[in-house]
C-alpha positions as CSV (number, residue, x, y, z in Angstrom):
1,X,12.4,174.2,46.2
2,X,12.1,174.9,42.7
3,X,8.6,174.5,42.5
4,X,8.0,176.8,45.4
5,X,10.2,179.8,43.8
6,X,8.1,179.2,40.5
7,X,5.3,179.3,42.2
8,X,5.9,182.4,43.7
9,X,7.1,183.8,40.8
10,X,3.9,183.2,38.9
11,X,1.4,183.9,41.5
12,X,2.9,186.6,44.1
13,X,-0.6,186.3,45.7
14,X,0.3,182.8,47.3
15,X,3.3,184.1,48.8
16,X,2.1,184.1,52.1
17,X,0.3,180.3,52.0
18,X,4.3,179.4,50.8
19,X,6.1,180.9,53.6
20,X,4.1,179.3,55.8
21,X,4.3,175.9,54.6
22,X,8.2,176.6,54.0
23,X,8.6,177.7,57.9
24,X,5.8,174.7,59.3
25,X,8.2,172.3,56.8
26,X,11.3,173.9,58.5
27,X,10.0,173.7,61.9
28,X,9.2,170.1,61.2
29,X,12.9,169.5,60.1
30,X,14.2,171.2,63.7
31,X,12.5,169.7,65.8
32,X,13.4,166.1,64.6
33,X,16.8,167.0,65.2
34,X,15.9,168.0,69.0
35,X,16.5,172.2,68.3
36,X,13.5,173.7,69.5
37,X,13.5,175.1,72.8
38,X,9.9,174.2,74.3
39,X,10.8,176.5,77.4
40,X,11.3,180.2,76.4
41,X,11.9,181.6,80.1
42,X,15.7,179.6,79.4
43,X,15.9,181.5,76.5
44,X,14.7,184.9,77.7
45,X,17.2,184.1,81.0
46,X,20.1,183.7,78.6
47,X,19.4,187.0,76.9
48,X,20.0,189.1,80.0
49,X,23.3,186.9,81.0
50,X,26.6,188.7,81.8
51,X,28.8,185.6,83.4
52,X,28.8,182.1,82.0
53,X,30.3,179.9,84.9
54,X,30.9,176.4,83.0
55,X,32.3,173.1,84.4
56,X,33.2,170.3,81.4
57,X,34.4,168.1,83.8
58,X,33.0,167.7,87.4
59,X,28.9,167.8,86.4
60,X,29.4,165.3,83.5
61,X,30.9,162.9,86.0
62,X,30.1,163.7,89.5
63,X,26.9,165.0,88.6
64,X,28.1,168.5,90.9
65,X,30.1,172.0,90.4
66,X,32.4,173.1,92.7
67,X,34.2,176.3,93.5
68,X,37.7,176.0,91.9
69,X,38.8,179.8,92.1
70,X,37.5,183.3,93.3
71,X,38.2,187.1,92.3
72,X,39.1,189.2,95.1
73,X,40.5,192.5,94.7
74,X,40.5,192.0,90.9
75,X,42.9,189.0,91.6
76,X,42.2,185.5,90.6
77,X,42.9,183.1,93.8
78,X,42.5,179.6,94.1
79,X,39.4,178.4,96.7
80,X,41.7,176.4,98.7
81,X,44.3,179.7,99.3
82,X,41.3,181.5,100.2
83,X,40.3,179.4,102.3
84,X,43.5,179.3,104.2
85,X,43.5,183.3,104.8
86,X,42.2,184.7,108.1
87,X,38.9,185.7,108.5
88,X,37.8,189.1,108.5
89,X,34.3,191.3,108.1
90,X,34.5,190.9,104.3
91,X,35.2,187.1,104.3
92,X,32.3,186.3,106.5
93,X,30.4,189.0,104.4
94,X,31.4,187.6,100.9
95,X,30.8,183.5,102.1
96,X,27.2,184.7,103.5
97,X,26.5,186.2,100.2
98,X,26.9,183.1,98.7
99,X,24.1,181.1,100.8
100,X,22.2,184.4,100.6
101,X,22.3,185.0,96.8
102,X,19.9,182.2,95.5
103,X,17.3,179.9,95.8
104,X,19.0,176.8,96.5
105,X,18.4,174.4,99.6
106,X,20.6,171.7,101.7
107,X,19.3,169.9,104.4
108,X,21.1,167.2,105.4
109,X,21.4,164.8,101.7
110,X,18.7,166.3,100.4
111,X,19.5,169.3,97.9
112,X,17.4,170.9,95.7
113,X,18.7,173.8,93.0
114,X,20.8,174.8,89.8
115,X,24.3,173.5,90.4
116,X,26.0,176.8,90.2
117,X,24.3,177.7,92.7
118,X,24.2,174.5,95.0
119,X,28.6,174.9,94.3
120,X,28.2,178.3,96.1
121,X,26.0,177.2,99.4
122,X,28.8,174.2,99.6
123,X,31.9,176.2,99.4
124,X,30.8,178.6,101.9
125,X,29.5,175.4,104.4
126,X,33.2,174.7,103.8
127,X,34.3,177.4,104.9
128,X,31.7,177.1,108.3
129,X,28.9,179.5,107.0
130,X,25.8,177.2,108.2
131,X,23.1,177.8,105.4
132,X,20.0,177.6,107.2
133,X,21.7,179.9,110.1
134,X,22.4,182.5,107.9
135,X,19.0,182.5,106.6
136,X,16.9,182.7,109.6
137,X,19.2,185.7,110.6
């Protein structure tokens, strides 16, 4: 490091050749330690994010998220008290928007997508919104 700060303290002109080295050295150092991203769209994703939904405990073990509480008129309930409350327009409204809402699919074992989103299509199966129904319609 000292020899790079005398160096460009004596010849400005190589001040470009050393912060290119310095960032290609740097780079070097990062991705040893497993830091770079290789796929920016993660990144990009992340930049436009409003809601993190996070689970520490059921994907590290059971390898799957699951629905543990909903807003509903700007109240907090827990999924299994909303799923005890009669069903109206805006409950069968709300549990088709969550099959609706993404890209994830469930047929029979077989289920492909993000886990968020695979936690929504299976709470509102819970609740006896039939996925692939709801998408043909």
């Amino acid at each position: 490091m000292v020899a790079i700060t005398l160096a460009v303290g004596v010849i400005p002109e190589s001040l470009a050749a050393v912060v290119s080295i310095t960032l290609s050295l740097s780079t070097k150092r990062m991705a040893k330690n497993n830091v770079i991203v290789k796929k920016l769209a993660s990144v990009e994703t992340l930049g436009s994010v409003n809601v993190i939904c996070t689970d520490k405990t059921g994907t590290l073990t059971q390898n799957r998220m699951t629905v543990k509480k909903i807003i509903v008129n700007n109240m907090i309930v827990n999924e299994d008290v909303y799923k005890k409350e009669a069903s109206d327009i805006h409950k069968d409204l709300f549990l088709k928007s969550l099959v609706l809402c993404n890209d994830s699919v469930t047929e029979g074992k077989e289920r492909i997508g993000d886990p968020t989103e695979l936690a929504l299509v299976d709470y509102a199966e819970l609740l006896g919104i039939d996925e692939q129904d709801a998408r043909k319609k």
